[in-house]
C-alpha positions as CSV (number, residue, x, y, z in Angstrom):
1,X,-9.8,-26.9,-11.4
2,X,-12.3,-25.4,-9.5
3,X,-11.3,-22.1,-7.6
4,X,-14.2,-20.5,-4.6
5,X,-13.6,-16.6,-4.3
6,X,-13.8,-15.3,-0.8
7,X,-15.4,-11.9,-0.8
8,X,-12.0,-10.4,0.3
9,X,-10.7,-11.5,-3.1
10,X,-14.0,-10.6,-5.0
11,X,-13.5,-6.5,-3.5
12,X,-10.2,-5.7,-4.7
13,X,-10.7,-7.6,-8.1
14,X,-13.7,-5.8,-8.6
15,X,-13.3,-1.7,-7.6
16,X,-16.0,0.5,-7.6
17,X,-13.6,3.7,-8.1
18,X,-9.9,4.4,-7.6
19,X,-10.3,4.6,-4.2
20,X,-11.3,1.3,-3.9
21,X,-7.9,-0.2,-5.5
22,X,-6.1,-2.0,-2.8
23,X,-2.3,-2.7,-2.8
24,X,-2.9,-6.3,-3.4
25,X,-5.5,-5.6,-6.9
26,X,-3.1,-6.5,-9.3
27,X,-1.9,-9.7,-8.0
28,X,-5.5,-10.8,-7.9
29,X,-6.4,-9.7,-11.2
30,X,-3.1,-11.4,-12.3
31,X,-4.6,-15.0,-11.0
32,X,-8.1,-14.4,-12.1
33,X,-6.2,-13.7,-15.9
34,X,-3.8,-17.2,-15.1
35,X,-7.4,-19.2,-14.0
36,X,-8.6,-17.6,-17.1
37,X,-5.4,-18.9,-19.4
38,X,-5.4,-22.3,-18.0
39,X,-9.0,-22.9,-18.4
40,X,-9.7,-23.6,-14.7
41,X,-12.8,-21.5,-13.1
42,X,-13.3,-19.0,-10.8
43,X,-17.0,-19.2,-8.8
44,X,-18.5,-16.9,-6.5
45,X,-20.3,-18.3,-4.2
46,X,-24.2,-16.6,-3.8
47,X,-24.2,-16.9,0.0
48,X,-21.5,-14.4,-0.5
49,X,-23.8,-11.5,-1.7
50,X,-25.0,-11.0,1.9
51,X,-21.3,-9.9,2.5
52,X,-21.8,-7.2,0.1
53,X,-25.6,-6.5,1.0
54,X,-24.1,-4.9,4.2
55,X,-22.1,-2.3,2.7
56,X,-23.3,1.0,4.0
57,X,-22.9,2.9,0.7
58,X,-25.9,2.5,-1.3
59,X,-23.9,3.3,-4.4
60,X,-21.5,1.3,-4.1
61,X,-23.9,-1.7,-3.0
62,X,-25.6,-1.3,-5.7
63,X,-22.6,-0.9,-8.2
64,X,-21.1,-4.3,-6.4
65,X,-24.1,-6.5,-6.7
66,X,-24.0,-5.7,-10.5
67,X,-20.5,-7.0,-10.6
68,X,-21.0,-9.8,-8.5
69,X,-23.3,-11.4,-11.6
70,X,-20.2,-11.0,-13.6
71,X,-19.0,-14.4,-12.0
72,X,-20.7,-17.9,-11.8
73,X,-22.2,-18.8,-9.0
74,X,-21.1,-22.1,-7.5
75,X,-24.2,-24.3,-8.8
76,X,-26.4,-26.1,-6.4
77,X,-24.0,-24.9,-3.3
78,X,-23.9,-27.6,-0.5
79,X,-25.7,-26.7,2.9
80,X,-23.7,-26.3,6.2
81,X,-23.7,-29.7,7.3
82,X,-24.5,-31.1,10.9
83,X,-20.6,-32.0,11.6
84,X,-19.8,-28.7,10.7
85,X,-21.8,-26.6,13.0
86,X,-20.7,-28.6,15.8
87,X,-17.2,-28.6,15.0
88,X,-17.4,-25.1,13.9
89,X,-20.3,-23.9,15.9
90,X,-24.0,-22.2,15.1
91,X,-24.1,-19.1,13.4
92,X,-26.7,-16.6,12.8
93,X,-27.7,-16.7,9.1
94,X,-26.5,-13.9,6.9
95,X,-23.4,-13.1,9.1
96,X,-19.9,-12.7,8.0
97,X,-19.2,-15.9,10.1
98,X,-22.2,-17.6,8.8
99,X,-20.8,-16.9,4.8
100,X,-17.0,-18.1,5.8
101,X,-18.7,-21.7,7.2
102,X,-20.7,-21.9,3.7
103,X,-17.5,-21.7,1.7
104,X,-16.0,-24.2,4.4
105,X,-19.2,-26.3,3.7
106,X,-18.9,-26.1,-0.2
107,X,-14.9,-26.9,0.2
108,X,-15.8,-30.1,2.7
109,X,-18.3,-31.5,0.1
110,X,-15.8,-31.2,-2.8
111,X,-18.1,-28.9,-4.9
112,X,-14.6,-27.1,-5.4
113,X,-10.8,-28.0,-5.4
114,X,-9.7,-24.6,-3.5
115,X,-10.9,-21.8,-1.9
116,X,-9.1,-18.6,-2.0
117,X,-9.5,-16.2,0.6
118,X,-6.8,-13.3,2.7
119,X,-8.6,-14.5,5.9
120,X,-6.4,-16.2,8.4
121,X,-9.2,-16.6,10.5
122,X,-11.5,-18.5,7.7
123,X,-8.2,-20.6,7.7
124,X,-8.0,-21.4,10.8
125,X,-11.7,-22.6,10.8
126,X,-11.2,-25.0,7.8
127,X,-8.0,-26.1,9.7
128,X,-10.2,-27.5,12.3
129,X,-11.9,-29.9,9.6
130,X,-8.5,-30.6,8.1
131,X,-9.2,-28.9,5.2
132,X,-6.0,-25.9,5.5
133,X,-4.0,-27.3,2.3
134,X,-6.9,-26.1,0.2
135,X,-7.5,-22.9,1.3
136,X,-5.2,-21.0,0.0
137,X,-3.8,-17.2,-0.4
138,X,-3.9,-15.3,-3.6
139,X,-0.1,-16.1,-3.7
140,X,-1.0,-19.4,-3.4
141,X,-3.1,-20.0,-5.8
142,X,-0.9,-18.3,-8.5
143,X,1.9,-20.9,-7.5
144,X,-0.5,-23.7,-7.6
145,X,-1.7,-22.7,-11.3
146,X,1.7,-21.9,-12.5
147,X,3.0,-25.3,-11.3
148,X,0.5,-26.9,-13.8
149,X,0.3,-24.8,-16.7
150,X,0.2,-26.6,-19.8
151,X,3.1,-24.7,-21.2
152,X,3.9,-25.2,-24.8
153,X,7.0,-26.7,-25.9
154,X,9.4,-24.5,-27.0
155,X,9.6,-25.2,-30.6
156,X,12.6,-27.2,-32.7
157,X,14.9,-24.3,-35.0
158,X,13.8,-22.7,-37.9
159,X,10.2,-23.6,-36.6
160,X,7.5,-20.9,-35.1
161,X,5.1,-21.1,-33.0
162,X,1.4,-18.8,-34.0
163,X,-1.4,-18.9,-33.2
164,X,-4.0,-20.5,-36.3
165,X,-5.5,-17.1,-36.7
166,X,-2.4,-15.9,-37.9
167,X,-2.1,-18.3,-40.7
168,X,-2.5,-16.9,-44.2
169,X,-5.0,-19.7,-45.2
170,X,-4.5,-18.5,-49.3
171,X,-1.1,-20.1,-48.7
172,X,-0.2,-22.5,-51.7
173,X,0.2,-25.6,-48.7
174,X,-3.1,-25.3,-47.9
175,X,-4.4,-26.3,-51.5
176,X,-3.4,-29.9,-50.9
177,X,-5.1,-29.8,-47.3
178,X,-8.5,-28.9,-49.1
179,X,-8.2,-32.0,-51.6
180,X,-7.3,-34.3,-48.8
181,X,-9.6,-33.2,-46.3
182,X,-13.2,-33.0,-46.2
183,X,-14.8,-29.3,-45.1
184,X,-11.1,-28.2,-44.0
185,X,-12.2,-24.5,-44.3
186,X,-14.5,-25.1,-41.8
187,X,-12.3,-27.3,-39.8
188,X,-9.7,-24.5,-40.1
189,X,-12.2,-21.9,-39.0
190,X,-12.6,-23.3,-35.7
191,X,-9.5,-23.8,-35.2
192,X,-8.8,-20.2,-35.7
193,X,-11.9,-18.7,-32.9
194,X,-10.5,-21.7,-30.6
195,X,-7.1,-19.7,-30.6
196,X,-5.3,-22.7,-31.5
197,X,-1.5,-23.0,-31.7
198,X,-0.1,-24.2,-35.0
199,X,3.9,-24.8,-36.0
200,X,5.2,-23.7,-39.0
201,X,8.4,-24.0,-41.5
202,X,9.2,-21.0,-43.5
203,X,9.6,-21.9,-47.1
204,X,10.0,-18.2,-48.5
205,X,9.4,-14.4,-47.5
206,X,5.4,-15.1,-48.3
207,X,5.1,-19.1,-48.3
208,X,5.3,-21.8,-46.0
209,X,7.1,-25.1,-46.2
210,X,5.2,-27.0,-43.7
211,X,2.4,-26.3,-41.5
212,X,1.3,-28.8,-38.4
213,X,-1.6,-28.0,-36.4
């Protein structure tokens, strides 16, 4: 899934100094971590930068723009339709108002699946194009990706669950592996950067019994 980042969420997940560290950080940097896990994405959307561009502290500006490339941009981002500025109304360009209608406008077109934002009021707006179940709080989201996990199975007795990584691949089962299979080291290599999860059966203190992948 595709999660949009309102600059209220980009802020506290990105502080410039301690100062900056707001009582809700760690929940967000606990969802960017779960959107990270799961293998959705998290997109910033460039109209955003604008938000940030107003800041009056030059330092921090400047320290904030360099974070800001830290995250994708939403590709290709969809302009502020005609239905939208007359349910939602004209804004001036480069006004808070005028960023919150192009995440609304990138949410109508289905360039994402949610936007995430602490804004009631940005809410409210995307209410008005019936588009509230997918705007959601940082709460929300959380619960949303939690709900779909891919969790893995706990595994059967005597059987563990590692990663490939932690395989000892000098193991004597391996051997057979290597005759049957073409370029296994390489295979197994991958597996191993790709943080795979493997299950194995303890045969001895140093050997395995069975290995599955």
């Amino acid at each position: 899934m595709k999660f949009l980042i309102d600059t209220n969420i980009f802020i506290p997940l990105e502080p410039t100094a301690l100062s900056d560290i707001e009582a809700g950080t760690h929940k967000i940097v606990e969802l960017a971590r779960l959107v990270s896990e799961a293998q959705h994405q998290l997109y910033v959307h460039p109209a955003a930068l604008s938000d940030i561009q107003r800041d009056s502290s030059e330092e921090r500006r400047k320290l904030r723009e360099i974070l800001f490339k830290k995250y994708p941009c939403l590709p290709d981002p969809p302009a502020i339709s005609e239905n939208l500025k007359n349910i939602l109304g004209y804004v001036k360009p480069d006004t808070n108002n005028w960023v919150d209608h192009c995440l609304i406008a990138a949410l109508a077109s289905d360039a994402i699946d949610f936007l995430v934002t602490e804004d009631g009021a940005l809410r409210k707006k995307a209410a008005r194009l019936n588009l509230h179940s997918r705007v959601a709080t940082v709460a929300e989201a959380t619960s949303i990706i939690q709900d779909l996990f891919d969790k893995v199975p706990r595994p059967p007795p005597a059987v563990r669950n590692i990663k490939v990584h932690a395989l000892n691949e000098k193991d004597p089962i391996f051997q057979s592996f290597r005759q049957d299979y073409h370029n296994f080291d390489e295979w197994l290599k991958k597996c191993k950067r790709e943080h795979r999860p493997a299950w194995v059966i303890d045969a001895s203190k140093n050997h395995l019994a069975s290995a599955h992948k």
